[in-house]
Backbone as CSV, one residue per row, in Angstrom:
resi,resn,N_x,N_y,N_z,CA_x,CA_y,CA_z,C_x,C_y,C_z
1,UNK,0.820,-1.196,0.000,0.000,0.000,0.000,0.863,1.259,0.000
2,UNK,2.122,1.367,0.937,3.089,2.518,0.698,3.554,2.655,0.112
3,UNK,3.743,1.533,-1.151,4.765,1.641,-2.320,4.028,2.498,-3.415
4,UNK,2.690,2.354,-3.123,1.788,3.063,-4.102,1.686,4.777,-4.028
5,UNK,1.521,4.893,-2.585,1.853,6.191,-2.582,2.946,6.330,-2.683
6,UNK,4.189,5.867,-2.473,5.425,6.606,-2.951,5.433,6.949,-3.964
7,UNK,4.994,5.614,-5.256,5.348,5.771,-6.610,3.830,7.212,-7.387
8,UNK,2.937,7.457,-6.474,1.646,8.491,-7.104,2.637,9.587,-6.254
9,UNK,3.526,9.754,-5.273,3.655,11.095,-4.947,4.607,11.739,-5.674
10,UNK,5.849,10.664,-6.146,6.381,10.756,-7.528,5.942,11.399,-8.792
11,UNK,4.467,10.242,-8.960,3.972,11.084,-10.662,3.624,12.170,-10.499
12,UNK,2.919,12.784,-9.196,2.322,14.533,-9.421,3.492,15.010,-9.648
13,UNK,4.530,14.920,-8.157,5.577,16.043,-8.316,6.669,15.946,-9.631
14,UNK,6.422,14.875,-10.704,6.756,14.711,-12.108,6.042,16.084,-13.136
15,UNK,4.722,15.672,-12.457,3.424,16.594,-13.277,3.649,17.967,-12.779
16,UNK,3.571,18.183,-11.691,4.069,19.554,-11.203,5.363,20.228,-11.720
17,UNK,6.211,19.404,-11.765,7.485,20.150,-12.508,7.600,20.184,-13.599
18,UNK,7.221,19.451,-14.463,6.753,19.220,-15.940,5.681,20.507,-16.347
19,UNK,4.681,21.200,-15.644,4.211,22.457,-15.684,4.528,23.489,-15.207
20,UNK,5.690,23.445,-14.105,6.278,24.674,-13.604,7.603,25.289,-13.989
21,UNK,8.533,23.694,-14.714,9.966,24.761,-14.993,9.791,25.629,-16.345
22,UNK,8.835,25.421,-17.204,9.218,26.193,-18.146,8.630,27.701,-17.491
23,UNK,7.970,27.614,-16.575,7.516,29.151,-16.047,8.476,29.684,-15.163
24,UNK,9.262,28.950,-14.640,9.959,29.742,-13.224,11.094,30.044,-14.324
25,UNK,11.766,31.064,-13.375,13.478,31.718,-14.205,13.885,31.747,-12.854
26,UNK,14.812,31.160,-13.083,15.815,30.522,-11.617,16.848,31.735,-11.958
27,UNK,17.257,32.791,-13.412,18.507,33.510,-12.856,17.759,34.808,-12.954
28,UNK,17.006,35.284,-12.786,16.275,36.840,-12.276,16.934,37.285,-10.981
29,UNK,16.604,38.150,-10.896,17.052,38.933,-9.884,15.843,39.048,-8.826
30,UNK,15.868,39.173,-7.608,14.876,39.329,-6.313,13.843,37.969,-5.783
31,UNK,13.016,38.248,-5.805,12.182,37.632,-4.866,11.937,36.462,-5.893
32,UNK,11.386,37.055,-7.190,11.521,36.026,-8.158,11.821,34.707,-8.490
33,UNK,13.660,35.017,-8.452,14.333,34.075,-8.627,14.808,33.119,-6.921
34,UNK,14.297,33.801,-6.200,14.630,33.178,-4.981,13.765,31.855,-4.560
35,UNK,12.280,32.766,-5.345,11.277,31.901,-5.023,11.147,30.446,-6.088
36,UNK,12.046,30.660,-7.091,11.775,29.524,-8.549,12.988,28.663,-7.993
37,UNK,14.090,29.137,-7.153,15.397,27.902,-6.669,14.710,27.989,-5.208
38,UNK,14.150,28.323,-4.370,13.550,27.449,-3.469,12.241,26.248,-3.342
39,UNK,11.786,26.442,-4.644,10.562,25.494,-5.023,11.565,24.178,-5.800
40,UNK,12.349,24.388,-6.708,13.036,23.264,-7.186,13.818,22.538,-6.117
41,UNK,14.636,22.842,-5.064,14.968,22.117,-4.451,14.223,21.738,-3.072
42,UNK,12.663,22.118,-2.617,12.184,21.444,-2.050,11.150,20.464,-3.105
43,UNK,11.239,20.338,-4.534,10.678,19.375,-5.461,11.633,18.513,-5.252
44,UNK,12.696,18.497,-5.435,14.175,17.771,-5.606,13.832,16.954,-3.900
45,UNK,13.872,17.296,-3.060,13.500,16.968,-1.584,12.300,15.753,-1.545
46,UNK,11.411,16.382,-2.136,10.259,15.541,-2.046,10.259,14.507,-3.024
47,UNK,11.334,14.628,-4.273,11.217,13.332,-5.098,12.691,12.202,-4.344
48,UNK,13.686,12.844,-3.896,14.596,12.069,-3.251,14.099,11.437,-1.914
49,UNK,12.772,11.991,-1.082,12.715,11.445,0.068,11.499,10.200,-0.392
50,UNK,10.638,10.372,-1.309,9.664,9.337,-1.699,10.883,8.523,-2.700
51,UNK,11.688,8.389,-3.208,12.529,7.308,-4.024,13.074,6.923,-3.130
52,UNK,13.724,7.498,-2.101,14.669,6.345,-1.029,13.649,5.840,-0.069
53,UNK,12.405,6.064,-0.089,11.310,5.151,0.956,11.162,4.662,-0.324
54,UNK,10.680,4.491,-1.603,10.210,3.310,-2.202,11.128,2.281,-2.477
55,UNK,12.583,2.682,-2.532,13.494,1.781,-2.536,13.825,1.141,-1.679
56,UNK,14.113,2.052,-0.543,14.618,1.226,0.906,13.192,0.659,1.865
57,UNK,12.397,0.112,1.360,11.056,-0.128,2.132,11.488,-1.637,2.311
58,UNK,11.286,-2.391,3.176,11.187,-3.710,3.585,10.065,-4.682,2.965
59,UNK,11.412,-5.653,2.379,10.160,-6.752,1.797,8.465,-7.037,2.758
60,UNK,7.469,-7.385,1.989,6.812,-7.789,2.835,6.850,-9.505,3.280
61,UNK,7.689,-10.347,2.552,7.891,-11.712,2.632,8.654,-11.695,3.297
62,UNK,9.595,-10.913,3.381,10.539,-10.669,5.128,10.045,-10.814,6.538
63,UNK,9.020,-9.634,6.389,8.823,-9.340,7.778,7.560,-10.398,7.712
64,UNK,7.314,-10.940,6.761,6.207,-12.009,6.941,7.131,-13.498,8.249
65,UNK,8.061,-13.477,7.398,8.674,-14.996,7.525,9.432,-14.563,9.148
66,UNK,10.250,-13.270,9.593,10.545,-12.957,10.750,9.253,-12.823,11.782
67,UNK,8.125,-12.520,11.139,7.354,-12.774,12.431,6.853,-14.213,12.745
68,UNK,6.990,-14.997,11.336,6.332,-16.336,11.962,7.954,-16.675,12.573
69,UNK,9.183,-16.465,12.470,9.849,-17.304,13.467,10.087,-16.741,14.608
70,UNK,9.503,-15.425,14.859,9.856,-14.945,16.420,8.475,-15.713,17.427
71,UNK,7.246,-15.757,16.425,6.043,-16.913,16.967,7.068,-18.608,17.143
72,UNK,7.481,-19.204,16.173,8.206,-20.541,16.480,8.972,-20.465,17.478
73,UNK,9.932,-19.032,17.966,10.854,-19.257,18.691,9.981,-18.790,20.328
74,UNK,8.621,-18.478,20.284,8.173,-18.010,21.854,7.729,-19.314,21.799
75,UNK,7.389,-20.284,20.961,6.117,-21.020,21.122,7.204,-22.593,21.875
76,UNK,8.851,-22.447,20.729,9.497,-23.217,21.257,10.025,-22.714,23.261
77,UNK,10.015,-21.527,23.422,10.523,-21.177,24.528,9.533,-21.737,25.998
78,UNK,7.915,-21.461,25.333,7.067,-21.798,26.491,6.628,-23.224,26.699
79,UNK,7.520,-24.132,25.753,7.291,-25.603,25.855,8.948,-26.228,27.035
């Protein structure tokens, strides 16, 4: 289920930048340009922090198979 939102929070902020760089001018002068390089690198933020959770997310056949042996290993302990 989290892999899904990682990979949809991906496609907007794809879609979002795909409609915003040809409008922003990152070398203007003032508020402008401050405001078009502080939006790209909190885009840049939000696509690096959803790619390293969709990458680094834990199998679910992992934590499947570690919980049935921490169950085998209480079940062996209370015998």
């Amino acid at each position: 289920m989290n892999k899904n939102r990682y990979l949809l929070c991906l496609l907007v902020c794809g879609m979002m930048l795909y409609y915003a760089v040809p409008n922003l001018s990152v070398f203007s002068e003032g508020p402008s340009g401050i405001f078009a390089i502080s939006w790209l690198v909190l885009a840049l933020f939000v696509i690096a922090g959803n790619l390293s959770a969709l990458l680094y997310a834990p199998k679910k056949s992992n934590v499947r198979a570690e919980r049935t042996l921490k169950q085998v290993r209480k079940r062996l302990r209370s015998n």
